[in-house]
N, C-alpha and C positions, 0 to 999 in steps of 0.2 A: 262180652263173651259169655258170662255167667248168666243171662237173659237167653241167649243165643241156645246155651246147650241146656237152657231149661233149669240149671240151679236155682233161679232167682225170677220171681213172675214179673210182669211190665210195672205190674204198681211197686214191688219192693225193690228192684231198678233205680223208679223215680223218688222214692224215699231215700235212698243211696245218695243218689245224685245231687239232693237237694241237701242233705246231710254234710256231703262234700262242699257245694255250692256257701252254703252258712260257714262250713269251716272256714273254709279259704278264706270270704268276704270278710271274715274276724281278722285273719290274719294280713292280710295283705292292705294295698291301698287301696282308699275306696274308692278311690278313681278308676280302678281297674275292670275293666267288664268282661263279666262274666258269661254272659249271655249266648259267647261263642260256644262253653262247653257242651249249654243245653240243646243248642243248635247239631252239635257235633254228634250229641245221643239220638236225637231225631234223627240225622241221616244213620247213624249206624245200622240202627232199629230197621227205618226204613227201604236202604239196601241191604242190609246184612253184610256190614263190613266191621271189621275192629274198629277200636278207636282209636287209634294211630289211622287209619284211611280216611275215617270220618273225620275227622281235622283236619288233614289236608284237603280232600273237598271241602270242608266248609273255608279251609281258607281261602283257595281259588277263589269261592262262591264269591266270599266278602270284599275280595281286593281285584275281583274280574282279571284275572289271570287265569292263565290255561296251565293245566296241570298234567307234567309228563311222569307216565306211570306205564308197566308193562306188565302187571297186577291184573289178569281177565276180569275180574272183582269190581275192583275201583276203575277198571275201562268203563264198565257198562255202568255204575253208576253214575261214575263223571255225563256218560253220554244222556240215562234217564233224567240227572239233574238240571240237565240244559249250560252245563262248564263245558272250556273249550278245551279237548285234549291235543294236547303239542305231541306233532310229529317228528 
């Protein structure tokens, strides 16, 4: 959101994000991947959605499940992303 309304440019974004990403990785298992969240900031970015929408498309994306949503936002992403949206 703070990219979105211009507080924060694409590159200090990805500094953020990567910032967050090392944190986590210290703290958690390392078994754990992480890879979704980065995933999750490319669609944001990409549709211009939160990131709460963005993770749900990408989860769809990951487990090819159809994602029911009545969001005009994340409709048309889901549709540009090629996810199947449940009627």
């Amino acid at each position: 959101m703070a990219e979105r309304r211009r507080d924060l440019s694409a590159a200090d974004a990805e500094d953020a994000l990567d910032q967050i990403l090392r944190t986590a990785a210290s703290k958690v298992d390392t078994q754990v991947d992480l890879g979704p969240a980065r995933d999750a900031h490319a669609s944001a970015r990409a549709f211009q959605l939160t990131a709460y929408d963005a993770l749900y498309l990408e989860l769809a994306r990951r487990k090819r499940l159809p994602l029911a949503t009545l969001d005009k936002e994340l409709r048309a992403a889901v549709a540009k992303a090629g996810v199947a949206l449940l009627k």
